[in-house]
One Martini backbone bead per residue (centre of mass of N, CA, C, O) as a GRO file, in nm:
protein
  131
    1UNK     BB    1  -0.600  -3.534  -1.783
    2UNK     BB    2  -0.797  -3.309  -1.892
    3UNK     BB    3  -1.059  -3.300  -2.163
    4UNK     BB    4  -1.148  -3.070  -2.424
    5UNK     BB    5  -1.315  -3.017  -2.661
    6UNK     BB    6  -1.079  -2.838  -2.865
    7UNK     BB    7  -0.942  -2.921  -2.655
    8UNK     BB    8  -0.667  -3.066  -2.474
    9UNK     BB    9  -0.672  -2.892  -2.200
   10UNK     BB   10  -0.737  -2.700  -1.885
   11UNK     BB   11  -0.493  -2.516  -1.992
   12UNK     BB   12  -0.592  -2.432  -2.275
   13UNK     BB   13  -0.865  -2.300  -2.130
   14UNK     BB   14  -0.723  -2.099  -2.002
   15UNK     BB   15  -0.488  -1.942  -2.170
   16UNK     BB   16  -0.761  -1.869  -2.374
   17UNK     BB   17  -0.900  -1.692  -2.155
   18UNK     BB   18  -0.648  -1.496  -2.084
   19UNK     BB   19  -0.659  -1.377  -2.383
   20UNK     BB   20  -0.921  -1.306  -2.419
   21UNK     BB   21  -0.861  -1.092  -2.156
   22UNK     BB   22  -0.694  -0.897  -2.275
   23UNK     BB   23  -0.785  -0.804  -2.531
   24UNK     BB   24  -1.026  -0.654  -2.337
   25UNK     BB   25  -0.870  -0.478  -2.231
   26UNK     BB   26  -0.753  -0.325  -2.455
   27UNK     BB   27  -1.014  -0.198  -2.531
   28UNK     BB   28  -1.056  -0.055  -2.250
   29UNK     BB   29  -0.840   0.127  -2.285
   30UNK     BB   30  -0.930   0.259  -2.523
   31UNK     BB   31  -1.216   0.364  -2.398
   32UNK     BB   32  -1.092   0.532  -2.202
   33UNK     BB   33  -0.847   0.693  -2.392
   34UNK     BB   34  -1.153   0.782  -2.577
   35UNK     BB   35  -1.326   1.008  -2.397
   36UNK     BB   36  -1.263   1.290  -2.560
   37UNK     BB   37  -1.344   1.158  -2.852
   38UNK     BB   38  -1.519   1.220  -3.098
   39UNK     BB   39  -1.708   0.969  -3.209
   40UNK     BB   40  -1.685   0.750  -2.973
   41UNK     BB   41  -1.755   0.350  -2.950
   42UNK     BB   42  -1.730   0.158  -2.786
   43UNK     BB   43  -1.550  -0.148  -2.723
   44UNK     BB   44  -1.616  -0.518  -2.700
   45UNK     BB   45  -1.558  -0.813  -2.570
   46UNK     BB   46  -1.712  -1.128  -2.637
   47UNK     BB   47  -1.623  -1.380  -2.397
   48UNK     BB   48  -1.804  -1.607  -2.503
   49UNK     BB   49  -1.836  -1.620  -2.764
   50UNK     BB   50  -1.532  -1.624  -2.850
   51UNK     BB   51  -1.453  -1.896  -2.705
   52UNK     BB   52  -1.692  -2.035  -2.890
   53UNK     BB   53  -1.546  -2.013  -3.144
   54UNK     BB   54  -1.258  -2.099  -3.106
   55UNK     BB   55  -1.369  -2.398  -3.040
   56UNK     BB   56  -1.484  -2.440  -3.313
   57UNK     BB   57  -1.254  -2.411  -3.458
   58UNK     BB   58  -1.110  -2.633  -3.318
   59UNK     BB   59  -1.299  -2.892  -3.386
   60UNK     BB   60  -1.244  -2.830  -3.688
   61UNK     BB   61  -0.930  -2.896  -3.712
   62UNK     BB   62  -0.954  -3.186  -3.602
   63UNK     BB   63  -1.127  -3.291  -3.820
   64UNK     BB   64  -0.986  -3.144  -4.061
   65UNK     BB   65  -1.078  -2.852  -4.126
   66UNK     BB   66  -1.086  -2.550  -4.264
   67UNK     BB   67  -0.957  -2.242  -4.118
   68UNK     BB   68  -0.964  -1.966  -4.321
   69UNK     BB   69  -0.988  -1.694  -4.156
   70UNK     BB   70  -1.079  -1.770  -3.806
   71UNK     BB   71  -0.898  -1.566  -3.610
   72UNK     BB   72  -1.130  -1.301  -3.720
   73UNK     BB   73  -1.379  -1.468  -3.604
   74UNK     BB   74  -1.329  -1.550  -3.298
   75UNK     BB   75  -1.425  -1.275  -3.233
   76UNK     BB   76  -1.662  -1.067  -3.063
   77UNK     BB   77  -1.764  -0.725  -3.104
   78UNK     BB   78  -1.909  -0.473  -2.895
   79UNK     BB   79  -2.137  -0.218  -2.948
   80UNK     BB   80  -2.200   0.015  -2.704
   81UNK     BB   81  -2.539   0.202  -2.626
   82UNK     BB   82  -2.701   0.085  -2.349
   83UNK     BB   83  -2.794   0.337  -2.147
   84UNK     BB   84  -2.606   0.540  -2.330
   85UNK     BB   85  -2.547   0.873  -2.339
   86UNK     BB   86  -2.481   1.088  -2.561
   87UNK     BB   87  -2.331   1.321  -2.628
   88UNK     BB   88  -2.230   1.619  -2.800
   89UNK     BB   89  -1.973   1.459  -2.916
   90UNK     BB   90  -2.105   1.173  -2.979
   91UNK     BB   91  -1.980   1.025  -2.754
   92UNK     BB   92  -2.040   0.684  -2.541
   93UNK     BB   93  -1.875   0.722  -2.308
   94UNK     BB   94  -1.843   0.572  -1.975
   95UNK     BB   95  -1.621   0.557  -1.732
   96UNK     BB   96  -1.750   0.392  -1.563
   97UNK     BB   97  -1.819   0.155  -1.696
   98UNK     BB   98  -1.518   0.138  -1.783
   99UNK     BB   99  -1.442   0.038  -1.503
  100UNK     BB  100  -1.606  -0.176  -1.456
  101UNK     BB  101  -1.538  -0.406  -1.655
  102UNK     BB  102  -1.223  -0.351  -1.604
  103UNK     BB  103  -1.234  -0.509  -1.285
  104UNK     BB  104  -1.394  -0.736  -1.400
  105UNK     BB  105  -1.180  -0.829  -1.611
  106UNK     BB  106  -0.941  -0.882  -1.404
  107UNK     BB  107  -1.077  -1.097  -1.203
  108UNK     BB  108  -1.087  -1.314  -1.422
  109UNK     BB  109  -0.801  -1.340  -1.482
  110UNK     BB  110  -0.697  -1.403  -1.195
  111UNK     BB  111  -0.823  -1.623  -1.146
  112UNK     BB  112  -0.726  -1.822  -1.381
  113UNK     BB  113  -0.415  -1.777  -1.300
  114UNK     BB  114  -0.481  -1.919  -1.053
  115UNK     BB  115  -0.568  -2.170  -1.123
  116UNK     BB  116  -0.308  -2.236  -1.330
  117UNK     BB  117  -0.093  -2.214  -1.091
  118UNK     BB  118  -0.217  -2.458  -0.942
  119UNK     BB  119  -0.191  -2.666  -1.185
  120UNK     BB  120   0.075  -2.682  -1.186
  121UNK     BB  121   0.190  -2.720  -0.908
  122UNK     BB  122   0.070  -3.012  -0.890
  123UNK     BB  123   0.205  -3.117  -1.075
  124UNK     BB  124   0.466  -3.074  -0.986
  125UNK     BB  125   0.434  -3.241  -0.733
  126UNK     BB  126   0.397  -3.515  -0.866
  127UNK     BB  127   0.703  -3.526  -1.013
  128UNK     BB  128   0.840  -3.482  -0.721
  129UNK     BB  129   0.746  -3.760  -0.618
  130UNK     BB  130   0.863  -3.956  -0.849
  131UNK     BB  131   1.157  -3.942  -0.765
   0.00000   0.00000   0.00000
């Protein structure tokens, strides 16, 4: 099994981004959710960054340094307003693009989650061929 710094293995670095990847689902939909509510303006996970520092907590745990209050910094959130005209009630949100953002966060959860059960399958196999 492939392992990566900070990470166990290719199967944690998988779900570590699963879950980022949902998270900002959550975001999306929020964003979507409040549409209509004034002074409203939308909230993205920068899924790189937030890998990025994820792993870096990682692997400062493993060196064994204190990590107290990192799952709060792991998350990296930008309020996006650039492109998108406030409209008069003050919200920011522009339905295509979370709409757009929305479909491309979907399509690479779905790659991930293929990835990983991909590699479990092979896993699987493995296992029963030693049988």
């Amino acid at each position: 099994m492939a392992t990566l710094r900070g990470v166990g293995n290719v199967e944690d670095l998988l779900a570590l981004s699963l879950t980022l990847l949902e998270r900002n689902n959550r975001l999306l939909a929020n964003n979507i959710a409040n549409i209509d509510t004034p002074n409203f303006r939308p909230t993205h996970l920068d899924f790189q960054e937030s890998l990025r520092r994820t792993l870096r907590s990682a692997n400062s745990a493993s060196a064994g340094t204190a990590t107290r209050g990192a799952a709060s910094r792991k998350l990296r959130l930008v309020m996006e307003e650039d492109g998108i005209e406030c409209r008069n009630d003050g919200n920011y949100t522009d339905v295509e693009t979370e709409m757009m953002k929305l479909a491309e966060n979907t399509s690479k959860y779905n790659l991930y989650a293929s990835l990983l059960t991909k590699k479990f399958q092979v896993m699987k196999r493995m296992l029963t061929t030693l049988k």
